[in-house]
DOVO-101366 format. One record per residue (C-alpha): residue in one letter; residue number from 1; x, y, z. Coordinates in steps of 0.001 Angstrom, whole numbers, plus 500000, padded with zeros to 6 digits. Example, Ala and Ser with C-alpha at 12.3 -4.5 7.8 and 13.67 -1.06 7.14 Angstrom:
DOVO-101366
['A'; 1; [512300; 495500; 507800]]
['S'; 2; [513670; 498940; 507140]]
END
This chain:
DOVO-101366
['X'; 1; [500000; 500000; 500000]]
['X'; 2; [501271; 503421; 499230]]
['X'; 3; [500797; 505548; 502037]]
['X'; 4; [501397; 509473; 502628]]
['X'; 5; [502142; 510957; 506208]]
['X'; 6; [500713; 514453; 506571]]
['X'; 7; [502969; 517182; 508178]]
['X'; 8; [501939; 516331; 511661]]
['X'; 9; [502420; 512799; 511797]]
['X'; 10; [505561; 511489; 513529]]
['X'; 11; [508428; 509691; 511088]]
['X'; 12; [509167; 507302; 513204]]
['X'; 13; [505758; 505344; 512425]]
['X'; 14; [507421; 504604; 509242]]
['X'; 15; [509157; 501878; 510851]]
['X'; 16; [506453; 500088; 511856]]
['X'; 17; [504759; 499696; 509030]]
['X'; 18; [507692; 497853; 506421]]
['X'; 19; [505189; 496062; 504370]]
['X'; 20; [504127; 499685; 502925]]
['X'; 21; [505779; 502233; 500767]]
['X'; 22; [505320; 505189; 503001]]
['X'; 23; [506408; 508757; 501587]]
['X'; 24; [505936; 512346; 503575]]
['X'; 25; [504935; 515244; 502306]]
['X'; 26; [507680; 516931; 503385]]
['X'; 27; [509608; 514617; 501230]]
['X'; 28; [507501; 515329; 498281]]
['X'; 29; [507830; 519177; 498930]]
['X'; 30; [503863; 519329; 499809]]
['X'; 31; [504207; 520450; 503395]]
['X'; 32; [502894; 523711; 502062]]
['X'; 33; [500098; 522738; 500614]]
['X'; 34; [496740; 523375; 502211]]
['X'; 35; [494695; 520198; 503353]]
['X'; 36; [492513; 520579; 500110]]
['X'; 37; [495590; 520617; 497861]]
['X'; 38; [497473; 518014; 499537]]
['X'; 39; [494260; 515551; 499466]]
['X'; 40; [493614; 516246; 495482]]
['X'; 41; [497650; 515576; 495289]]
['X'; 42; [497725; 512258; 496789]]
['X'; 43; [494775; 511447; 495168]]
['X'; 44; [495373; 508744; 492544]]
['X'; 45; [499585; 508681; 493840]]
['X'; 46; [498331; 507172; 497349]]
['X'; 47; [495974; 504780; 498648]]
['X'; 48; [495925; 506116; 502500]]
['X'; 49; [496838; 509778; 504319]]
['X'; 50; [497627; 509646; 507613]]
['X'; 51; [497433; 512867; 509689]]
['X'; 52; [496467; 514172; 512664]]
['X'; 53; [494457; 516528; 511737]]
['X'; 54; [491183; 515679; 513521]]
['X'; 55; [489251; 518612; 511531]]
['X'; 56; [489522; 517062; 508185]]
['X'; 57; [486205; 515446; 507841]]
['X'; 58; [484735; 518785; 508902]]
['X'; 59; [486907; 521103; 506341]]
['X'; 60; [486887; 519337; 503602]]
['X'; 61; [484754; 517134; 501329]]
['X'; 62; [485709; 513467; 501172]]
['X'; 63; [483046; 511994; 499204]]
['X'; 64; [484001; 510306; 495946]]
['X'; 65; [488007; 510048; 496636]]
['X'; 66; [489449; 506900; 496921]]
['X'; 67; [492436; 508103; 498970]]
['X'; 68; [491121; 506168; 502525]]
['X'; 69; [491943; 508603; 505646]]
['X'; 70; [493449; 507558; 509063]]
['X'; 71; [493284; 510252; 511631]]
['X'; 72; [495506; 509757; 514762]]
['X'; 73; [494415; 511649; 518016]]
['X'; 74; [497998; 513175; 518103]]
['X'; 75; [501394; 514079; 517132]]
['X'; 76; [502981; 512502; 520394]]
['X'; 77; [505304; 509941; 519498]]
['X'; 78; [505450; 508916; 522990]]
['X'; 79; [502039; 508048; 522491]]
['X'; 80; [501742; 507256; 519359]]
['X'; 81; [504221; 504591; 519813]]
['X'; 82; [502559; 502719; 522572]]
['X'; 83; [499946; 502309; 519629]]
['X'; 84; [501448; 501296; 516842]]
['X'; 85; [499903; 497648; 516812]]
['X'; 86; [496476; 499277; 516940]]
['X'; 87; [497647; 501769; 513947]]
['X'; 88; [499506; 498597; 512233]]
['X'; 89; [495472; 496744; 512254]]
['X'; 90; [494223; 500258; 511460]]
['X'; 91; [496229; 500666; 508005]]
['X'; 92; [495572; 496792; 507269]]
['X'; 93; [491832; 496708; 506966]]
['X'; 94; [491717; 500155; 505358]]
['X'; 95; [489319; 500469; 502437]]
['X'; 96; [489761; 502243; 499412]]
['X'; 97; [487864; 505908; 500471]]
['X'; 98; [487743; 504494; 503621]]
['X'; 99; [487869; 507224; 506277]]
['X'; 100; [488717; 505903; 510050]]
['X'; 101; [489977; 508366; 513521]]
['X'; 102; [491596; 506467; 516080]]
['X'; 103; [491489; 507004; 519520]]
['X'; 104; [492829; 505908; 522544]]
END
């Protein structure tokens, strides 16, 4: 699965998830771009965005993309990593448009 981290989600994740091709936007030079312009980016490049932006759903419009969304209740990697079985299931059973928040 090719998955992009948002701006706010920690690096380290990466690790824990070696099955996937995981990319940042920083890497791809999109850390500027606005949460519309990052989603219609991705979309069609990435099968799953994970950020921590728990306003998303409410910003933007997600119907119709096929990018799937997984929203983690923060940018702690302290806590984050106590989590990242739960996260590991999360990004498994993803579905294409698929929009899930986590919480713990």
């Amino acid at each position: 699965m090719r998955i992009l981290f948002d701006q706010g989600t920690p690096v380290p994740l990466r690790r824990h998830l070696p099955e996937h091709l995981v990319s940042t936007a920083f890497e791809l030079g999109w850390s500027a771009l606005s949460n519309g312009d990052l989603l219609a980016a991705a979309e069609g490049k990435f099968d799953l965005l994970i950020t921590t932006d728990q306003n998303l759903r409410y910003q933007q419009n997600l119907s119709g993309r096929t990018l799937a969304i997984l929203v983690l209740p923060t940018t702690s990697w302290l806590e984050i990593q106590k989590q990242v079985h739960l996260i590991a299931s999360s990004v498994s059973s993803t579905k294409e448009g698929g929009y899930t928040e986590l919480s713990w």
